[in-house]
PyMOL CGO cylinders between C-alpha atoms (Angstrom):
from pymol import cmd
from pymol.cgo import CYLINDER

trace = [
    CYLINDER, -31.14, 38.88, 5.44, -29.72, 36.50, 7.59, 0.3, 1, 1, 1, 1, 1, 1,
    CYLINDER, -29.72, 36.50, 7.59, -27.42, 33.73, 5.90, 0.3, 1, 1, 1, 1, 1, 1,
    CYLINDER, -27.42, 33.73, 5.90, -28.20, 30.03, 6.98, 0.3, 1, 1, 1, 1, 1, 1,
    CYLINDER, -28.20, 30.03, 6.98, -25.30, 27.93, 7.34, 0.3, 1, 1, 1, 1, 1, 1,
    CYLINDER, -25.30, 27.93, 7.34, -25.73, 24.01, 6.15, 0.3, 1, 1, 1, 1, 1, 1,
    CYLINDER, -25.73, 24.01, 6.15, -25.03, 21.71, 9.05, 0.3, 1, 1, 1, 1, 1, 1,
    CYLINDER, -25.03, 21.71, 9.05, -23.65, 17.91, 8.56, 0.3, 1, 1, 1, 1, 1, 1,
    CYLINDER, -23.65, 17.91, 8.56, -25.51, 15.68, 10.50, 0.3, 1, 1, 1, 1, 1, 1,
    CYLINDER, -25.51, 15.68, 10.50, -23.79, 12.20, 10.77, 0.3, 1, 1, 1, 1, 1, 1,
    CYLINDER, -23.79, 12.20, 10.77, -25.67, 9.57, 12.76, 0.3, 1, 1, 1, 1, 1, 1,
    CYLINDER, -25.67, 9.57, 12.76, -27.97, 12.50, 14.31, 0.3, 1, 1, 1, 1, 1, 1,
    CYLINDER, -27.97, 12.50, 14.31, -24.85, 14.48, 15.53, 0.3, 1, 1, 1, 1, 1, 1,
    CYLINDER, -24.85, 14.48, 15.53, -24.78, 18.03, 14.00, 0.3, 1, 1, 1, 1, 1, 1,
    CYLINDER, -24.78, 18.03, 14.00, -21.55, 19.41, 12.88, 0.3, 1, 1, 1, 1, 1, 1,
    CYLINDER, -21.55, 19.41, 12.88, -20.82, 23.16, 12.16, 0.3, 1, 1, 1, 1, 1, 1,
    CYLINDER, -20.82, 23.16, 12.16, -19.69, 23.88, 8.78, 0.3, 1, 1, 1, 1, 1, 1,
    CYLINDER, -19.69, 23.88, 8.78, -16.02, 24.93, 9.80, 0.3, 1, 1, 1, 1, 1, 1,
    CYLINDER, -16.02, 24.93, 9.80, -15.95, 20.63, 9.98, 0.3, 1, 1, 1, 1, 1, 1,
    CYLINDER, -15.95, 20.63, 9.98, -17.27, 20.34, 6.18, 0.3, 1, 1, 1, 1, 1, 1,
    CYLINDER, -17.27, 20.34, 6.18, -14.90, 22.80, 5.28, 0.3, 1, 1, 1, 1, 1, 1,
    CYLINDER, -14.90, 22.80, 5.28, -11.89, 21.31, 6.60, 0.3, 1, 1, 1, 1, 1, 1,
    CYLINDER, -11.89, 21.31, 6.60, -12.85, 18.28, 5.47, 0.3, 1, 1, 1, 1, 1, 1,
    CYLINDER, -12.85, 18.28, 5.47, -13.05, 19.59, 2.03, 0.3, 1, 1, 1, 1, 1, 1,
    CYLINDER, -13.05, 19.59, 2.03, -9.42, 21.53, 2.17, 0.3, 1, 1, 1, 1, 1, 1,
    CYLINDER, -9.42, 21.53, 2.17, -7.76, 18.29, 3.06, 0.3, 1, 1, 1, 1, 1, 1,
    CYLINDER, -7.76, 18.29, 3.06, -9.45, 16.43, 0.10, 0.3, 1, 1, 1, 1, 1, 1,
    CYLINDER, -9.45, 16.43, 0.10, -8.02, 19.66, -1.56, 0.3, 1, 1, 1, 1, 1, 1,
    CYLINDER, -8.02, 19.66, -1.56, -4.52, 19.52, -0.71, 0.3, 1, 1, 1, 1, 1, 1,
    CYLINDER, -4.52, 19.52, -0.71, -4.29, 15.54, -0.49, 0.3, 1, 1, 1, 1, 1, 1,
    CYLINDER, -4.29, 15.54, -0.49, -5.21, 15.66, -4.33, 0.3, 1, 1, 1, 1, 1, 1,
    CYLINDER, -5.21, 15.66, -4.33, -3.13, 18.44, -5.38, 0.3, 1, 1, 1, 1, 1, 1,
    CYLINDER, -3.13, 18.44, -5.38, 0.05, 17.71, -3.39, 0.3, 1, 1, 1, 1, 1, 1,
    CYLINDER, 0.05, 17.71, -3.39, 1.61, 15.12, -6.10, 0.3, 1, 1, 1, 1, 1, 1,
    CYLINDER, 1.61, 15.12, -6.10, 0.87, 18.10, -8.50, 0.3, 1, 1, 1, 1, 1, 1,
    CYLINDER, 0.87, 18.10, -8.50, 2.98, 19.92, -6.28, 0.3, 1, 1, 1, 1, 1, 1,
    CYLINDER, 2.98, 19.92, -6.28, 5.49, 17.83, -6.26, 0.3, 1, 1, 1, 1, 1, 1,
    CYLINDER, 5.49, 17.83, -6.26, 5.60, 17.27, -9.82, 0.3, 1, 1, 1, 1, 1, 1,
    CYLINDER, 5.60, 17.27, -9.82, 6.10, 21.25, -10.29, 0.3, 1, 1, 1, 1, 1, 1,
    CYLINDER, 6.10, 21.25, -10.29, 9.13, 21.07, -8.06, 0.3, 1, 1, 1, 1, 1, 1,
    CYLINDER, 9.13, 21.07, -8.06, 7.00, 22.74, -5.22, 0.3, 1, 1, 1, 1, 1, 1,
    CYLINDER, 7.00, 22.74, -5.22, 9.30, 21.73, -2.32, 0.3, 1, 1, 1, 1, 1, 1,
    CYLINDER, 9.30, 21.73, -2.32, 12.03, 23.41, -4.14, 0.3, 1, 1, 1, 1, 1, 1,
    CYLINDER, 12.03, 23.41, -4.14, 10.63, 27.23, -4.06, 0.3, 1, 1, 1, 1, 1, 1,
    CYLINDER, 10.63, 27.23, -4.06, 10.75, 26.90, -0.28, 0.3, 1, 1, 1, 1, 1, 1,
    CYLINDER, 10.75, 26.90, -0.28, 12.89, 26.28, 2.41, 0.3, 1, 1, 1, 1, 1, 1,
    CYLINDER, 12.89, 26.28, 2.41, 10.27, 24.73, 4.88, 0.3, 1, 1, 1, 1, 1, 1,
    CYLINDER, 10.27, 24.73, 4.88, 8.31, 22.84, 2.58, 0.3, 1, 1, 1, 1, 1, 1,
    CYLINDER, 8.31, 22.84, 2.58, 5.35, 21.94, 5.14, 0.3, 1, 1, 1, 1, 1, 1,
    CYLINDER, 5.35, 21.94, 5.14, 4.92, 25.08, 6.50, 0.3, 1, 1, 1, 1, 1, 1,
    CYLINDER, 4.92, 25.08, 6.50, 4.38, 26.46, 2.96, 0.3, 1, 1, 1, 1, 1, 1,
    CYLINDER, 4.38, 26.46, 2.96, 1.84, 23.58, 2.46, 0.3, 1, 1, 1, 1, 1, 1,
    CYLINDER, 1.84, 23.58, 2.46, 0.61, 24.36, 5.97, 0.3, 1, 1, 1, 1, 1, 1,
    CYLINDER, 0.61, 24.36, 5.97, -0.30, 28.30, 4.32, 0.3, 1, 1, 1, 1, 1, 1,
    CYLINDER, -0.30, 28.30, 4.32, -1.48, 26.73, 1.78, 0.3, 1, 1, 1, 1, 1, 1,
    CYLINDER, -1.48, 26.73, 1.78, -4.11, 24.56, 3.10, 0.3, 1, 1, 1, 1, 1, 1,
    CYLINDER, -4.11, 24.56, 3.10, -5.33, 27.66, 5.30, 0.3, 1, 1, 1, 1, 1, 1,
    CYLINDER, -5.33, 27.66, 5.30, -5.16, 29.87, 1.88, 0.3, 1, 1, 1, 1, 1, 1,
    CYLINDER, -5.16, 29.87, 1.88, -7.34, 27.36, 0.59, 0.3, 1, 1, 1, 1, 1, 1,
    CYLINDER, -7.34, 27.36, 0.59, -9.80, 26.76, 3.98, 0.3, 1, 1, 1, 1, 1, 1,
    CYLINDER, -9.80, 26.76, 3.98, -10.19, 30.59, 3.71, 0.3, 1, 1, 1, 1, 1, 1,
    CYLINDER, -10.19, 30.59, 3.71, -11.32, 30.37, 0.13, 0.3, 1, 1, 1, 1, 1, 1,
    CYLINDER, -11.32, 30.37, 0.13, -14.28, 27.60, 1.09, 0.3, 1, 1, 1, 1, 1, 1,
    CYLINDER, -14.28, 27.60, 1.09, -15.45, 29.34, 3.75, 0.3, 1, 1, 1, 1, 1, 1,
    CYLINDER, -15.45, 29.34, 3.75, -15.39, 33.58, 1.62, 0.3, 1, 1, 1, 1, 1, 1,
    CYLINDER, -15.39, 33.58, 1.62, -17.20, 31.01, -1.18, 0.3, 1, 1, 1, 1, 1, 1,
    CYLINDER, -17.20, 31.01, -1.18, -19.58, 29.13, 0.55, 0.3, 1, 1, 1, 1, 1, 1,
]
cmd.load_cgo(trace, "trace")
């Protein structure tokens, strides 16, 4: 069976769920990045946004194997 994906339609424009789930990951990391900083995060790694950069595509993998 074919899987349907869920399009976004804002002001009759369709967007393709790869938008939605970007979207999402940012809200993701935006809340959880003064948690990381809190935990000492930028400390662990020498190039702190390039660790946040895997991160964020760790967790825009995760949407898109979920949804």
């Amino acid at each position: 069976m074919a899987h349907t994906f869920p399009e976004l339609a804002i002001g009759g424009v369709l967007l393709a769920p790869f938008v939605t789930y970007l979207a999402v990951a940012l809200i993701v990391i935006i809340v959880l990045r003064p948690l990381l900083h809190a935990a000492g995060f930028e400390k662990m790694f020498s190039h702190t946004a390039i660790a946040e950069l895997s991160l964020y595509v760790t967790i825009l993998s995760l949407l898109i194997l979920l949804f």
